[in-house]
TILUM-397340 format. One line per field, with one value per residue (C-alpha): residue in three letters; z, y, x. Coordinates in Angstrom, 3 decimals, m for minus. Each point is the difference from the previous one (the first is absolute). Layout:
rest	(Ala, ...);
z	(Z, ...);
y	(Y, ...);
x	(X, ...);
//
This chain:
rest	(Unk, Unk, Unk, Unk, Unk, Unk, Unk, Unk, Unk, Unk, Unk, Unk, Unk, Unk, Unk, Unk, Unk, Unk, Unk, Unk, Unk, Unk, Unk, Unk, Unk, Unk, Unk, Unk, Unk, Unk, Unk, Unk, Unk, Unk, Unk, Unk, Unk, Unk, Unk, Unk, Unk, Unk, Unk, Unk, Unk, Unk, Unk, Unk, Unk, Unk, Unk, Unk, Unk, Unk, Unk, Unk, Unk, Unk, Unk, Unk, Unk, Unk, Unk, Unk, Unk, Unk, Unk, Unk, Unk, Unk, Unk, Unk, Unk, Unk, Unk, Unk, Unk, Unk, Unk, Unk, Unk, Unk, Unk, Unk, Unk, Unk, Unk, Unk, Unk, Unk, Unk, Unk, Unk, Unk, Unk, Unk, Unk, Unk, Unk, Unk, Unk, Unk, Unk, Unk, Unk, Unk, Unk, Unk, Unk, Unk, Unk, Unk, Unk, Unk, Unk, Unk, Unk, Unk, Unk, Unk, Unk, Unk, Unk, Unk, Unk, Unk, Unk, Unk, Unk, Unk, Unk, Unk, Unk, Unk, Unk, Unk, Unk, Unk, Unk, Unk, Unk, Unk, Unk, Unk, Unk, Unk, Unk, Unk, Unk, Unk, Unk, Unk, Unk, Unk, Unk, Unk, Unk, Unk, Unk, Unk, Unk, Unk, Unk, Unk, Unk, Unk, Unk, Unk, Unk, Unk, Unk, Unk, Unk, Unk, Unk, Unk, Unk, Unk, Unk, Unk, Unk, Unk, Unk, Unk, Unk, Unk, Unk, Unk, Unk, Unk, Unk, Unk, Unk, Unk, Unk, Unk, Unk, Unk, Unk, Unk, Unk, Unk, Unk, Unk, Unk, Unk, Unk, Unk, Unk, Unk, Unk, Unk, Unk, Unk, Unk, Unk, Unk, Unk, Unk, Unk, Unk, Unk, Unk, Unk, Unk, Unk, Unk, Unk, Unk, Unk, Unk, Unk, Unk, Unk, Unk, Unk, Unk, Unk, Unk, Unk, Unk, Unk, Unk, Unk, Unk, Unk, Unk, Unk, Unk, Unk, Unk, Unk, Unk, Unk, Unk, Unk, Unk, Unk, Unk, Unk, Unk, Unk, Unk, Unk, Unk, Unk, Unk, Unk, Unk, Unk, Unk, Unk, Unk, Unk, Unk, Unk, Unk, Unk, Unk, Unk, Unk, Unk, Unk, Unk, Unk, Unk, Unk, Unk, Unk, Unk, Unk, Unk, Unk, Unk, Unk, Unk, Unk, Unk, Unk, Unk, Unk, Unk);
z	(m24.826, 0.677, 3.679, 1.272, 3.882, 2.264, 3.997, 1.889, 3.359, 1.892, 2.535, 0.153, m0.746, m0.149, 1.150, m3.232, m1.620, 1.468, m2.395, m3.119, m0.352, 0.482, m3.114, m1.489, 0.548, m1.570, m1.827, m2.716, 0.326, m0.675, m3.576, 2.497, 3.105, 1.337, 3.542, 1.261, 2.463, 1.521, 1.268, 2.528, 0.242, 2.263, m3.012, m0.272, m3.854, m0.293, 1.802, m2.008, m3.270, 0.818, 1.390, m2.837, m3.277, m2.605, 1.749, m0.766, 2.460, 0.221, 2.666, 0.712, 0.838, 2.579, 2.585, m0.224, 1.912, m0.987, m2.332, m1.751, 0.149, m1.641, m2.106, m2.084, 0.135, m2.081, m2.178, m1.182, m1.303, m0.928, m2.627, m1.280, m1.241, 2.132, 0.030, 3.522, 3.037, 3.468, 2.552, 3.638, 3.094, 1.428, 2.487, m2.190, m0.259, m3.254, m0.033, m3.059, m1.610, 0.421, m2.976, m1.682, 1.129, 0.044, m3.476, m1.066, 1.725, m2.331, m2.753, 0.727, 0.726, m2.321, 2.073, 3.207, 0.450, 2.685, 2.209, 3.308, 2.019, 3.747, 2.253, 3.014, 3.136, m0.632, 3.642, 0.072, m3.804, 0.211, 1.388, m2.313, 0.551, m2.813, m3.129, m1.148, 1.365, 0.082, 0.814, 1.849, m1.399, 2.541, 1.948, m1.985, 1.964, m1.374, 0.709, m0.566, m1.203, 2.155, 0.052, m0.208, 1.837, m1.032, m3.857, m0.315, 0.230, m3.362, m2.109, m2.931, 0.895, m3.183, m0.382, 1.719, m0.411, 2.274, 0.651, 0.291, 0.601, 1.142, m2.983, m0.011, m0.953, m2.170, m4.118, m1.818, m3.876, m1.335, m1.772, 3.259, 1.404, m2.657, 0.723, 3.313, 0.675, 2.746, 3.680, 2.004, 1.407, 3.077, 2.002, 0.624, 0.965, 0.968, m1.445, m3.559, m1.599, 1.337, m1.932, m2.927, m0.014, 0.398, m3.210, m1.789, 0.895, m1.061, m3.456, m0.556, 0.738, 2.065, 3.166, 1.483, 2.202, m1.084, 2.814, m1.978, 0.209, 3.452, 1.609, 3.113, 1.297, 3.701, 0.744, 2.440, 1.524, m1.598, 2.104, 1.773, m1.710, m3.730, 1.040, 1.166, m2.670, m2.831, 0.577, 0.021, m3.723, m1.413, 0.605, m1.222, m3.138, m0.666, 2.249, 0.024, 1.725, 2.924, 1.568, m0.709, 3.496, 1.313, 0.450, 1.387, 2.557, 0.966, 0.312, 2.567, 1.761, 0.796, 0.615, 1.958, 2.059, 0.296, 1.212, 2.891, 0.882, m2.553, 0.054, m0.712, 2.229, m1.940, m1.150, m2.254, m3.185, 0.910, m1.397, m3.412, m0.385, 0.337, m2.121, m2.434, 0.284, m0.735, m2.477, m2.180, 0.516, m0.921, m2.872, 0.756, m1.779, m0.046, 2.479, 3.593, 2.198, 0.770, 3.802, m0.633, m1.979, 2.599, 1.712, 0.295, m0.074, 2.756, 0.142, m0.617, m3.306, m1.466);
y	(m6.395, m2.631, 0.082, m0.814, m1.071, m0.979, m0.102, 0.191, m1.557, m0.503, m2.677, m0.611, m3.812, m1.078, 2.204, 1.778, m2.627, 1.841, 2.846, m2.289, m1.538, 2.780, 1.188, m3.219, m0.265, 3.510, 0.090, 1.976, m1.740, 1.700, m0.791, m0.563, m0.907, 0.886, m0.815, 1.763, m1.354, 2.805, m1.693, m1.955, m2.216, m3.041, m1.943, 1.964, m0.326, m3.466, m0.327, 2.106, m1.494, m3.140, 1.276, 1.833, m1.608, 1.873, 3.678, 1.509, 0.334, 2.801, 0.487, 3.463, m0.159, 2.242, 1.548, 4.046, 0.486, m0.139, 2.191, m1.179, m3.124, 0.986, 2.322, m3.226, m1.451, 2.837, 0.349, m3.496, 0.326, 3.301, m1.457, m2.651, 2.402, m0.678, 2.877, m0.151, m1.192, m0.943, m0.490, m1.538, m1.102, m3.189, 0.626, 1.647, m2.136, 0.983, m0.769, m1.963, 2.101, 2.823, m0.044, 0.571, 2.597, 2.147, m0.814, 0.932, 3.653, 0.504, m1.281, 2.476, 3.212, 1.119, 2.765, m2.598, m1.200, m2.168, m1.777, m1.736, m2.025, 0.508, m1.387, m2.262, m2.084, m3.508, m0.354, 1.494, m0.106, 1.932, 3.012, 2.328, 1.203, 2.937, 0.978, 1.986, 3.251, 3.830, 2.331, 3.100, 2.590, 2.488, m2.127, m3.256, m2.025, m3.313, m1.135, m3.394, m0.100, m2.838, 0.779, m1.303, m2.924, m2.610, m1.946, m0.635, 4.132, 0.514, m2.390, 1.373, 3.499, 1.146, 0.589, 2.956, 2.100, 0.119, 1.434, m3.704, m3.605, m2.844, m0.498, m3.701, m0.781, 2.662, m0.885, 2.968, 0.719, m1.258, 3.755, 1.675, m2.219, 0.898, 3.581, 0.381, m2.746, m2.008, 1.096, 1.034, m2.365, 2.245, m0.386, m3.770, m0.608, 2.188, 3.401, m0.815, m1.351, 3.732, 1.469, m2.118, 0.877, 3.885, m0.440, m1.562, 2.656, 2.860, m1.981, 0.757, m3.602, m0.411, m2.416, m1.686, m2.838, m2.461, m0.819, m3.455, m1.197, m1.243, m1.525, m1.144, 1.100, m0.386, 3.328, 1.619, 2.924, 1.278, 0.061, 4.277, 0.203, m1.075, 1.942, 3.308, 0.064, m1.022, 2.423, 2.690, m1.334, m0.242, 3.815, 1.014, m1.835, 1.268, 2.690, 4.120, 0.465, 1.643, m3.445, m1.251, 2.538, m0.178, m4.189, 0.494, 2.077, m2.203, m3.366, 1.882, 1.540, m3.010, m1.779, 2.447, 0.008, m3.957, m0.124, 2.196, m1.863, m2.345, 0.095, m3.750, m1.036, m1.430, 1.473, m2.915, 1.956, 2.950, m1.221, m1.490, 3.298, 2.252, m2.266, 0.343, 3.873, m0.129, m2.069, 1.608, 3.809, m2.360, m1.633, m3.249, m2.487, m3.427, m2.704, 0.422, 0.080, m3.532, 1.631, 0.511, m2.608, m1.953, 2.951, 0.263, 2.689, 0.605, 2.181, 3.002, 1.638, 3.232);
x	(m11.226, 2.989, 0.516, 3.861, m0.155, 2.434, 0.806, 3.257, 0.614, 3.066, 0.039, m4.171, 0.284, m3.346, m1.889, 0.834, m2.096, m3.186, 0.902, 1.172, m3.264, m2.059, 0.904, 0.660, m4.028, m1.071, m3.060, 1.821, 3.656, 3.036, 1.303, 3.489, 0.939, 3.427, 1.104, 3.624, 1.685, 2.120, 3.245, m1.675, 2.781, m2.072, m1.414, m3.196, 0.732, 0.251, m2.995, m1.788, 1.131, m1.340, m3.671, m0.245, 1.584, m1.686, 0.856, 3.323, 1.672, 3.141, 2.600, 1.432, 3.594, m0.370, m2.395, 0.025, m3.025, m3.860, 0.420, 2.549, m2.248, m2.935, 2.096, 1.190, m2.665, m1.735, 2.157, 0.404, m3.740, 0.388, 3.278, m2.867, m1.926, m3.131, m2.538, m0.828, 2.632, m1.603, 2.849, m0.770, 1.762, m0.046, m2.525, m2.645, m3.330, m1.877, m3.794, m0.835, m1.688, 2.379, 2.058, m2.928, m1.465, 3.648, 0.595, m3.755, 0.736, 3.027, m1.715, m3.055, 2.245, 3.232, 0.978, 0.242, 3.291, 0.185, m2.411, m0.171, m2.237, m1.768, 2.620, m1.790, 1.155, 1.196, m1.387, m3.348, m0.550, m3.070, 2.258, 1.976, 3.222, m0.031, m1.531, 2.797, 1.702, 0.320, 2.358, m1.261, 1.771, 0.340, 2.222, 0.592, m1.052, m1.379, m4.010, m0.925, m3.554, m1.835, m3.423, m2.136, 1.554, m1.612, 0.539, m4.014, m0.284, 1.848, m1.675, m1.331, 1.757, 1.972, 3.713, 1.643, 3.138, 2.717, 3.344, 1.643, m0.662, 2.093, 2.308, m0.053, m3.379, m0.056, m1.121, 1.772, m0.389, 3.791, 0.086, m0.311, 2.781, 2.007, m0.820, 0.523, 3.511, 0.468, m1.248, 3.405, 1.596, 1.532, m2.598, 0.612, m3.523, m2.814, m1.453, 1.744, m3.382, m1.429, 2.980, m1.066, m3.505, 0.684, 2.100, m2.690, m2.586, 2.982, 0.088, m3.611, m1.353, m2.628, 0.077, m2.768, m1.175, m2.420, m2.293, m1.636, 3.588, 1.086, 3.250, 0.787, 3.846, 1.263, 1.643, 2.417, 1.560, 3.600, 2.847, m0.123, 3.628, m1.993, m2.977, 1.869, 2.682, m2.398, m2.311, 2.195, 1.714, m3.667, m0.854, 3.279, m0.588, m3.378, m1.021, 0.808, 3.373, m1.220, m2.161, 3.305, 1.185, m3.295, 0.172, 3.437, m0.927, m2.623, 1.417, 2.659, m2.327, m2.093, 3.887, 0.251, m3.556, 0.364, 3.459, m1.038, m3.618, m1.147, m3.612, m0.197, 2.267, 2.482, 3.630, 0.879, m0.487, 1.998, 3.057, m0.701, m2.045, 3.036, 1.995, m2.906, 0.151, 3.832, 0.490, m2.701, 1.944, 3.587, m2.125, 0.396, m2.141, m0.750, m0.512, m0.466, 3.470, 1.205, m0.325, m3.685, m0.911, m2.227, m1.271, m3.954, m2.527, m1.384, m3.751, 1.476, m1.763, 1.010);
//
């Protein structure tokens, strides 16, 4: 199996270089190594092209989300005629030995499409963050699977299937990505690599995480306006039409409920949560409004 790999990063000069030679040190190499800049516009290239002179390097014109990132990324392998693609962000930390072990799980199983590894704390290493995700159908809602919490707990535990992993630090057969197309950009960031996976698993590929493999990613809470309106386009892309009304309902009733007492004492979120609701009934895709561009999430959870 010829494995095409590549990470995009935008602005993550050099700490990006944690995630560069990670996978410049695999015990099973990629047979390429392709690093996109995505219109960082402060040098990062040049930087990059002279830490790493034997990588290609490739600058996007343009920056049309994560997405749209990892979207070219993928298929600049796929066009090479790799068999396997494995896409990452900038802040993904692959164990050494993880290539390896994803690419072994493909090789074992035909009817397994895709494959991920456990995701951990950069911070308290031993900790994981997720090993892949489910969505509970009776509500579609979104579960993280975290336990057992600890990395040491999985070893030797086999690979599992799953509803969806993070899409960067995915390793997907090439055929599948031909299959399925690129993940939709409209969601900017956030949720789309769920949309991707459910695709995957409607194709008839199987998806699974691959406890042996582990990688260490800091992550963060989406913006309320990303989380509210996002959520809402993912069920009505893949779920009956009637969660579709259901979710609705929801997200203004607990507007509602939180503009009159907000049980954790904060009203910050109120507004980017409306605007969230809104634009997703207007359709409105995309990037975040330039008026809520630098708002943060505070502890509400849905």
């Amino acid at each position: 199996m010829r494995i095409g790999a590549g990470i995009y990063t935008y602005r993550h000069w050099p700490e990006v270089r944690v995630a560069i030679d990670a996978l410049v040190a695999q015990t099973r190499r990629p047979d390429a190594i392709v690093v996109l800049d995505h219109a960082s516009g402060d040098g990062s290239a040049d930087e990059l092209r002279a830490a790493y002179p034997d990588l290609e390097i490739v600058e996007a014109p343009d920056n049309r989300g994560q997405a749209a990132g990892e979207n070219r990324v993928r298929r600049l392998l796929v066009e090479r005629g790799f068999d396997a693609v494995y896409t990452a962000p900038d802040d993904l930390e692959l164990a050494p030995d993880g290539m390896e072990r994803l690419a072994a799980r493909l090789e074992e199983d035909p009817a397994v499409g895709a494959v991920g590894p456990l995701i951990a704390h950069p911070h308290d290493r031993e900790r994981i963050f997720y090993a892949g995700g489910y969505v509970r159908r009776h509500n579609w809602s979104l579960h993280f699977r975290d336990s057992p919490p600890l990395v040491s707990d999985w070893e030797d535990r086999p690979p599992h299937a799953v509803d969806f992993l993070q899409a960067g630090g995915m390793l997907m057969r090439s055929e599948v990505a031909r299959q399925v197309g690129d993940m939709s950009e409209q969601f900017w960031y956030w949720a789309e690599d769920v949309d991707y996976a459910l695709r995957i698993g409607r194709s008839g590929w199987r998806v699974e995480c691959v406890p042996g493999a582990v990688g260490w990613q800091e992550f963060g809470e989406p913006q309320p306006y990303i989380k509210v309106r996002n959520h809402l386009m993912l069920i009505a892309r893949n779920a009956p039409k009637r969660f579709v009304a259901r979710e609705l309902a929801r997200q203004v009733f607990w507007l509602g409920r939180d503009a009159a007492r907000s049980p954790f004492g904060s009203r910050r979120d109120l507004r980017p949560r409306l605007r969230g609701i809104v634009d997703f009934c207007f359709g409105k895709v995309g990037p975040p409004p330039a008026s809520l561009s630098r708002e943060r999430s505070s502890i509400w959870r849905p």
